[in-house]
VMD Tcl script that draws the C-alpha trace (Angstrom):
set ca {
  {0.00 0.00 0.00}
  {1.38 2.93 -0.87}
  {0.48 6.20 1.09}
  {0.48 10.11 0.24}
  {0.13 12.89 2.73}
  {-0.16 15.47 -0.26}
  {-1.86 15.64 -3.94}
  {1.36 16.48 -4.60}
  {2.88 12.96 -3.60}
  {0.22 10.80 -5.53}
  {2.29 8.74 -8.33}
  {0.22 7.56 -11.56}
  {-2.55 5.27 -11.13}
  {-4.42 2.94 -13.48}
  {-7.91 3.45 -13.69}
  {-8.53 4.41 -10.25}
  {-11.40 2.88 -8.32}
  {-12.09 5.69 -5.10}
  {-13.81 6.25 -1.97}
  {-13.70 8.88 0.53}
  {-14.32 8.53 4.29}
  {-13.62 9.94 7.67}
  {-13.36 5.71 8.54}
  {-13.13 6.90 12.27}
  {-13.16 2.91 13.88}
  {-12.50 1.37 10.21}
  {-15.55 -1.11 11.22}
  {-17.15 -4.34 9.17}
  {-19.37 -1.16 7.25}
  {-16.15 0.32 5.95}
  {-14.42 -2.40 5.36}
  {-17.64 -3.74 2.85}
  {-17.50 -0.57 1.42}
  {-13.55 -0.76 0.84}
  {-13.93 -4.20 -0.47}
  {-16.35 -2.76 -3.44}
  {-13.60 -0.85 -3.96}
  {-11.26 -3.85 -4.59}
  {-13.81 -5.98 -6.10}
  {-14.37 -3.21 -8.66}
  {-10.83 -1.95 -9.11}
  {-10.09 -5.61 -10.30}
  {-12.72 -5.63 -12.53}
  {-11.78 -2.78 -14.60}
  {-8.29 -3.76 -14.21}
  {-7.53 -1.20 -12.27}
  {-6.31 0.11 -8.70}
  {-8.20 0.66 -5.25}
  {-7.70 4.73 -3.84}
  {-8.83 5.10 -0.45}
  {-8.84 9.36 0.86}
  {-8.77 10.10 4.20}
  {-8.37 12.85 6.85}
  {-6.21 13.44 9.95}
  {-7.39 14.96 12.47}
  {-10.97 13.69 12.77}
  {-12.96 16.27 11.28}
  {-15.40 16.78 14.01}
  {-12.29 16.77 16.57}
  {-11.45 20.08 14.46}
  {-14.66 21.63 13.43}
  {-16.29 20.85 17.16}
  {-13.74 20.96 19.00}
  {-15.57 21.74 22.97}
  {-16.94 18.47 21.95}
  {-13.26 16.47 22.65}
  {-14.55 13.31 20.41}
  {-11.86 11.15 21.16}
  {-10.73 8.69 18.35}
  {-11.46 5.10 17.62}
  {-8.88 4.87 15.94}
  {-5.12 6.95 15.99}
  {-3.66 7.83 12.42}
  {-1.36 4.42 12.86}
  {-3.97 1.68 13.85}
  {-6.16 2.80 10.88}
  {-3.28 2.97 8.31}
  {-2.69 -0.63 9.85}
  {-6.53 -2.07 9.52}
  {-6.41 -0.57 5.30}
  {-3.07 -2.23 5.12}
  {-4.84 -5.15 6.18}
  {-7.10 -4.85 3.36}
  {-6.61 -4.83 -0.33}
  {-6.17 -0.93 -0.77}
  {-3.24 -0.02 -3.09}
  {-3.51 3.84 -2.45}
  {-3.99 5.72 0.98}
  {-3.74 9.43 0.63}
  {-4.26 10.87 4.15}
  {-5.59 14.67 4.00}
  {-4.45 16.99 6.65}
  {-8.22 18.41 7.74}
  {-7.90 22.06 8.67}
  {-10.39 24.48 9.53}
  {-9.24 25.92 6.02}
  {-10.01 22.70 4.56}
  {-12.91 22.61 5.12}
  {-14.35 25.38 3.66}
  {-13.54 23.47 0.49}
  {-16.78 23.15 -1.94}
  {-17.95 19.51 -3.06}
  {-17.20 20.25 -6.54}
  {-13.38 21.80 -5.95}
  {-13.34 18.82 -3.32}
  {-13.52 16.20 -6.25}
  {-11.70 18.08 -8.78}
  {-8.60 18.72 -6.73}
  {-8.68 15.80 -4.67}
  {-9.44 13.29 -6.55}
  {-9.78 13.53 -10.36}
  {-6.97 15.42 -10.93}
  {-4.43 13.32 -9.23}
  {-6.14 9.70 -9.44}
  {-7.73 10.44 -12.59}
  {-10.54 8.43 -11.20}
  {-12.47 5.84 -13.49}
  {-15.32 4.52 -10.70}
  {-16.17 5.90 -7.12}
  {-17.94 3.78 -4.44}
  {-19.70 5.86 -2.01}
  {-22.00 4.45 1.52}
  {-25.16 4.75 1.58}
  {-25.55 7.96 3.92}
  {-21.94 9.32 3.26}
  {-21.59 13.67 2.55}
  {-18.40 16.07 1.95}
  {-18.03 19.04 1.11}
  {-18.31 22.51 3.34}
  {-21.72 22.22 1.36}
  {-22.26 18.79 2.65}
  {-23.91 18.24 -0.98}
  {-21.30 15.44 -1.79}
  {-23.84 12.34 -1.61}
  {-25.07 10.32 -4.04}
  {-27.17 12.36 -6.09}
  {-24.10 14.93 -6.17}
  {-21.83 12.59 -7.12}
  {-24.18 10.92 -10.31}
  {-24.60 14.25 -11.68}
  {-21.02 14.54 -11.25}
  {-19.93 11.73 -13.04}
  {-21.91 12.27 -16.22}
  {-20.05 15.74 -15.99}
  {-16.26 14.07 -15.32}
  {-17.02 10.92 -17.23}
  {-16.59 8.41 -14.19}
  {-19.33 5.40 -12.67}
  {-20.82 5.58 -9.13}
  {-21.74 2.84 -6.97}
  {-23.25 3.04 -4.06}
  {-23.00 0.20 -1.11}
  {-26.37 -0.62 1.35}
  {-26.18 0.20 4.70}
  {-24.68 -2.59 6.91}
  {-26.14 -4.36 9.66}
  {-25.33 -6.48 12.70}
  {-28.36 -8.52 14.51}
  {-30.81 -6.07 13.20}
  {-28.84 -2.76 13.73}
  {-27.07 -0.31 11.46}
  {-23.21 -0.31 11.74}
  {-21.83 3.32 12.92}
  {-18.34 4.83 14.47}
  {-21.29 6.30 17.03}
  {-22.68 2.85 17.75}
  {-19.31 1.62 18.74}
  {-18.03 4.53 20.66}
  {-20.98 3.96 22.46}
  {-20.24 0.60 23.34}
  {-16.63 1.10 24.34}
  {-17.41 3.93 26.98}
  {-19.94 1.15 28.12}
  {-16.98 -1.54 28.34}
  {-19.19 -3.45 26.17}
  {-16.45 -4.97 24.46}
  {-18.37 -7.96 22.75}
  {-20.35 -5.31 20.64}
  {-17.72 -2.95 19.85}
  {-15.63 -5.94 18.70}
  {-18.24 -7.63 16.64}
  {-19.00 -4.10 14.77}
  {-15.26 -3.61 14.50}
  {-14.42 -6.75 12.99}
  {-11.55 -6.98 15.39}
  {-11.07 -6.40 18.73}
  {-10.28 -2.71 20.35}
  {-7.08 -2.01 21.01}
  {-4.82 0.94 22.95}
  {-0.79 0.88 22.64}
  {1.66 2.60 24.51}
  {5.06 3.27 25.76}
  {5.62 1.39 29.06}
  {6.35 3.90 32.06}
  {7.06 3.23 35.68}
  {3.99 3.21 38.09}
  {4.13 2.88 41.96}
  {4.91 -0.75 41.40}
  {2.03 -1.85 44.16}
  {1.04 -4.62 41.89}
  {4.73 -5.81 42.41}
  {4.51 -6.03 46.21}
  {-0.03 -7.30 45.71}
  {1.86 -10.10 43.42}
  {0.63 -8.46 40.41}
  {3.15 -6.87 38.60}
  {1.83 -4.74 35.95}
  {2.92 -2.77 33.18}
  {1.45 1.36 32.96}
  {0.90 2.58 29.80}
  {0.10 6.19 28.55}
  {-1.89 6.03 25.39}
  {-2.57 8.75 22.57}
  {-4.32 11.27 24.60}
  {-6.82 11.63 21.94}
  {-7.38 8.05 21.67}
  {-11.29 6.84 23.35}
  {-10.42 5.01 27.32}
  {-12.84 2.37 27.78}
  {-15.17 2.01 30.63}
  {-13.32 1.55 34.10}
  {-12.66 -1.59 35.71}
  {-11.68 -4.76 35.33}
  {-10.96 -6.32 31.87}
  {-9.45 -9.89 30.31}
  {-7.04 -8.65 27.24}
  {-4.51 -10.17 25.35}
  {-0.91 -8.39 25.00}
  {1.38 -7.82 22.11}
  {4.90 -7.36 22.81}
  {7.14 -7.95 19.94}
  {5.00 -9.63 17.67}
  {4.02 -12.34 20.38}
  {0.47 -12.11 22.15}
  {0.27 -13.15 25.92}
  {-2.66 -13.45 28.09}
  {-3.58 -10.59 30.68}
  {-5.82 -9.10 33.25}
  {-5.75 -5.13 32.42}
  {-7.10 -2.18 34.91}
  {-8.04 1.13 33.82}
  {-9.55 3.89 36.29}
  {-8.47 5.50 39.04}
  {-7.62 3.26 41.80}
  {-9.71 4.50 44.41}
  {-8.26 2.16 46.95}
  {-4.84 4.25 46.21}
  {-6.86 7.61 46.58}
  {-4.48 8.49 43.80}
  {-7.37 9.97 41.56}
  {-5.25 9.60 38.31}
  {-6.34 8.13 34.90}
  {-4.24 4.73 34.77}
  {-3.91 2.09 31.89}
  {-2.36 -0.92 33.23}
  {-1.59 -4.60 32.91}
  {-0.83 -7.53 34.70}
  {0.43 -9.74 31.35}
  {0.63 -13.35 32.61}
  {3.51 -15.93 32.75}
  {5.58 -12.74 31.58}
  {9.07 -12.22 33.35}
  {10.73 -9.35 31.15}
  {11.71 -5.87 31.55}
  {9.81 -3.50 29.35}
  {9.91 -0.41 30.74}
  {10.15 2.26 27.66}
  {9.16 -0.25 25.20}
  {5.69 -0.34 23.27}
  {2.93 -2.69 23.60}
  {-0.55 -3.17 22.42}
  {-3.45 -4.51 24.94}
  {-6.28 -6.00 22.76}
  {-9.57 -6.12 25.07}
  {-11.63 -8.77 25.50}
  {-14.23 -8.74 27.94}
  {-15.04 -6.39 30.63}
  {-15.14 -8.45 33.96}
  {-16.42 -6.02 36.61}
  {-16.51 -2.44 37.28}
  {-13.60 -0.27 39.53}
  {-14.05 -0.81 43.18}
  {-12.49 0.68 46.42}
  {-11.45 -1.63 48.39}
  {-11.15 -1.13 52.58}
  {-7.46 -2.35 52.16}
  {-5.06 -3.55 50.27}
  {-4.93 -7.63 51.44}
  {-8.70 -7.39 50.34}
  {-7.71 -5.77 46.91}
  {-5.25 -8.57 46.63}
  {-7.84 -11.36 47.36}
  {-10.08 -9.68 44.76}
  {-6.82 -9.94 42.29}
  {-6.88 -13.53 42.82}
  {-10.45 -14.23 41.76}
  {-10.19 -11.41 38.93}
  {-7.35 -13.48 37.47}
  {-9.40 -17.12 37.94}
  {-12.29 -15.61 35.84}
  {-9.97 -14.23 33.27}
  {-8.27 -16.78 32.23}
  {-11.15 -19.07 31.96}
  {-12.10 -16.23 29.60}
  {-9.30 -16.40 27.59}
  {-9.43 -20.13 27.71}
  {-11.96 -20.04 24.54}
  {-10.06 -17.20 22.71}
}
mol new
graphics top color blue
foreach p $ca { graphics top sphere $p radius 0.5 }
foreach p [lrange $ca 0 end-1] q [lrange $ca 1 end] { graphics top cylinder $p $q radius 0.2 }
display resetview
């Protein structure tokens, strides 16, 4: 896959196929829509174009809102590698930017550089400062340009439409089960091991404190069973995130005891993949009864992870 940050960047394609997206979670609706992309890019013989835009939009144009991400810039670039896209051009979205009409939008963006042969839009998808880039837009476009439209049905999951909302929704829940299943993979959060008070040393429960992307979405608090990736191998854990009101310390941590693990990775980067929420945060009257409650959080975990 190769990727562009500028117009300017974007080498000569064949008979681009292209599609145009915030993607903010990159979830089993995307990913449909992508694959039209590939299925017809191969048809025509050509190559898949997917456009982009860092920051998220809304992150910019609302920002009192602080929508946190579903996504950072690196995890989504990783689920598109995944897929069959040959093109990634990644728009820097400015307040600037945005004033940008539909029509200069598709000229400048994409017909000019791609030379585009066929575009694939969702079913509900707009852009544009106008917001008139939908599907009616983009057919009258196309007779104008000389390119094909297709547009791809709205996705669903036991009865219910697919959206980044939808999922957010179900992350700040700790519903992990849903977020996963609309993902199409399982929620993630990487960091850059730091050093913590090391209490989970002296419980018996040594864990590892990350600090992720501070715009990056923090699950629920509590208690949850993950799996751990630490150079390129995946381990079993038992991750916290909250505030450790037992502690009284009253600061946002991200940590995780990674089982039968016996190395030091303090400054090093891993990725914890969640699972399953187990219970919520809890103050405890002491620490020996924190530690007892360590002992049956770890039990139910790894029966958990057992059947994954």
């Amino acid at each position: 896959m190769k990727i562009y940050h500028s117009i300017s960047e974007v080498e000569k394609v064949k008979n681009a196929v292209v599609t145009v997206g915030t993607f903010d979670g990159v979830h089993k609706g995307h990913q449909k829509l992508i694959g039209e992309v590939c299925r017809k890019a191969k048809a025509m013989g050509g190559e898949s174009v997917v456009i982009t835009f860092d920051p998220l939009p809304r992150r910019i144009l609302h920002p009192q809102e602080d929508i946190k991400m579903i996504n950072t810039l690196d995890e989504k670039i990783a689920v598109f590698s995944r897929l069959c896209v040959d093109h990634l051009l990644i728009i820097r979205f400015t307040c600037e930017f945005a004033k940008t009409s539909s029509e200069d939008f598709l000229k400048k963006y994409i017909i000019e550089p791609f030379g585009m042969k066929a575009f694939v839009i969702g079913y509900d998808h707009h852009f544009g400062n106008d917001r008139k880039g939908n599907l009616e837009f983009m057919t009258r476009m196309s007779k104008k340009y000389g390119f094909e439209v297709d547009r791809i049905a709205e996705e669903k999951i036991d009865h219910m439409a697919l959206s980044s909302s939808k999922i957010r929704e179900a992350i700040l829940k700790g519903d992990m089960s849903t977020a996963n299943a609309f993902l199409g993979y399982r929620y993630s959060m990487s960091g850059i091991v730091v050093k913590g008070n090391q209490l989970g040393r002296k419980l018996g429960f040594p864990t590892a404190n990350i600090e992720p992307d501070p715009g990056k979405l923090i699950p629920a608090y509590g208690v949850y069973a993950v799996l751990v990736k630490w150079k390129d191998k995946l381990y079993g854990g038992m991750s916290n995130i909250g505030i450790r009101p037992t502690l009284k310390e009253h600061q946002l941590t991200v940590e995780v005891n990674i089982f039968d693990f016996n190395h030091n990775i303090y400054g090093e980067k891993i990725t914890i993949y969640f699972v399953q929420h187990t219970r919520e945060e809890k103050k405890f009257k002491d620490l020996e009864l924190l530690r007892r409650r360590l002992i049956i959080d770890k039990i139910k975990v790894s029966k958990i992870l057992e059947g994954v």
